[in-house]
C-alpha positions as CSV (number, residue, x, y, z in Angstrom):
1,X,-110.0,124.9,57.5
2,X,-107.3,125.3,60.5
3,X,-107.2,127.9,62.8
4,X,-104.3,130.8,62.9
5,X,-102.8,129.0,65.8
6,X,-103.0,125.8,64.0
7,X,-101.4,127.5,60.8
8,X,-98.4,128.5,63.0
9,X,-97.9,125.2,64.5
10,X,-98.0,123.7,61.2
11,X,-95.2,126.4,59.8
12,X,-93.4,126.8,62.6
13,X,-93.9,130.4,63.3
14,X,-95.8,132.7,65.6
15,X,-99.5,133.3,65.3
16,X,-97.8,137.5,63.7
17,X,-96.4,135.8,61.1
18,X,-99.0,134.0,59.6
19,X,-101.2,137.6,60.5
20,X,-98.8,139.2,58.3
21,X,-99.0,136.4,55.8
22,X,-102.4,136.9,55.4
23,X,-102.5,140.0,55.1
24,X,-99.6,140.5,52.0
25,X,-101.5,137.7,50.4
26,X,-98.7,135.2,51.3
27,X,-101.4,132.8,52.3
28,X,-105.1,132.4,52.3
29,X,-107.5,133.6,55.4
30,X,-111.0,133.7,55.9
31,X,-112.0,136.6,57.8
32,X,-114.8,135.7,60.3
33,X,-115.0,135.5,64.6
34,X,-112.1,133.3,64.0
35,X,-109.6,133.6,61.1
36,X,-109.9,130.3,59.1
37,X,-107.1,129.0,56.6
38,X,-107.6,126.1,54.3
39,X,-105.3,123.2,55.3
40,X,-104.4,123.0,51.9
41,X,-102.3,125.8,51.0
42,X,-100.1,124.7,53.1
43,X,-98.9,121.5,51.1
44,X,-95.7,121.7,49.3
45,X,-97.1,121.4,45.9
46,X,-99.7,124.7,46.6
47,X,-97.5,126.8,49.2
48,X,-94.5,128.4,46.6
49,X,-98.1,129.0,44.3
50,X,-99.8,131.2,46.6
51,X,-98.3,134.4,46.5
52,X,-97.8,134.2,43.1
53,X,-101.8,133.4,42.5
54,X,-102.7,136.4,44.5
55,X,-100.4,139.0,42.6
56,X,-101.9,137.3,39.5
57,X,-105.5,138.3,40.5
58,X,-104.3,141.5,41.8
59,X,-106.0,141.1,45.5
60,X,-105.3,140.0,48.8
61,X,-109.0,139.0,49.5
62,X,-108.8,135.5,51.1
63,X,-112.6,134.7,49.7
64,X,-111.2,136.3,46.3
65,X,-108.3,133.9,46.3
66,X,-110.1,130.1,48.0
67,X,-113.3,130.7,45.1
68,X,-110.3,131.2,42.3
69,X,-108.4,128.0,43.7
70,X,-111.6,125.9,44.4
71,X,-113.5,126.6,40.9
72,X,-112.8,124.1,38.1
73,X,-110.9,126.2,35.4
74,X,-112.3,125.4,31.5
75,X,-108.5,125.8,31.1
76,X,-106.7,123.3,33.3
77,X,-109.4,120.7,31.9
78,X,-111.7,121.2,34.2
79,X,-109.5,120.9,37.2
80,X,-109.4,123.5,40.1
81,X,-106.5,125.3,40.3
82,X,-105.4,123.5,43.7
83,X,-105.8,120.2,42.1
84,X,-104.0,120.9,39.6
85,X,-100.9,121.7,41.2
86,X,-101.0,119.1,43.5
87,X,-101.3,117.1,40.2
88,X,-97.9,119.1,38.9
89,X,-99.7,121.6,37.0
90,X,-96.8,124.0,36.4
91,X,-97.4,127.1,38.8
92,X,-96.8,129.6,35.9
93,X,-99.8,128.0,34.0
94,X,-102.0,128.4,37.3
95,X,-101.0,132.2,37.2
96,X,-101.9,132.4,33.7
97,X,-104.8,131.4,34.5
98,X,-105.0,133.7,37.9
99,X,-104.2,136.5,35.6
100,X,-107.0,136.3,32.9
101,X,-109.5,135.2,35.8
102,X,-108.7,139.0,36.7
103,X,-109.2,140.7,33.9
């Protein structure tokens, strides 16, 4: 997990943008004291993935969102749905999956 700051750094944006991110469900954060963002979303194979995950669920919850990504899916043979795009899992198959995990 990386902080907000750290998330902008990484992006190259202000600390707002990755605020407003979060909260349209752009990208992942973990309420808490802190906001805390997994490192991992931001990798080229997740990032495009992310949005599209979170309109598949239907919520902008970041705990919502990291247990969908971090659970192995029957589905994607057993794979999370993070691993399996950094493996090149097409994204419209992890929002398949996003979208029956919501219903």
């Amino acid at each position: 997990m990386i902080t907000l700051g750290e998330a902008a750094s990484l992006m190259a944006v202000d600390r707002s943008t990755v605020t407003a991110w979060v909260r349209t469900g752009r990208c992942i954060g973990i309420p808490g004291r802190t906001m805390a963002l997994p490192r991992w979303q931001f990798d080229p194979a997740v990032w495009p993935a992310i949005q599209l995950v979170v309109n598949g669920l239907g919520t902008t919850d970041g705990w919502r969102v990291l247990i969908f990504m971090e659970t192995a899916a029957p589905t994607l043979n057993g794979l999370t749905p993070r691993i399996a795009l950094e493996q090149g899992v097409p994204i419209s198959r992890i929002v398949d999956v996003a979208v029956a995990d919501a219903h």
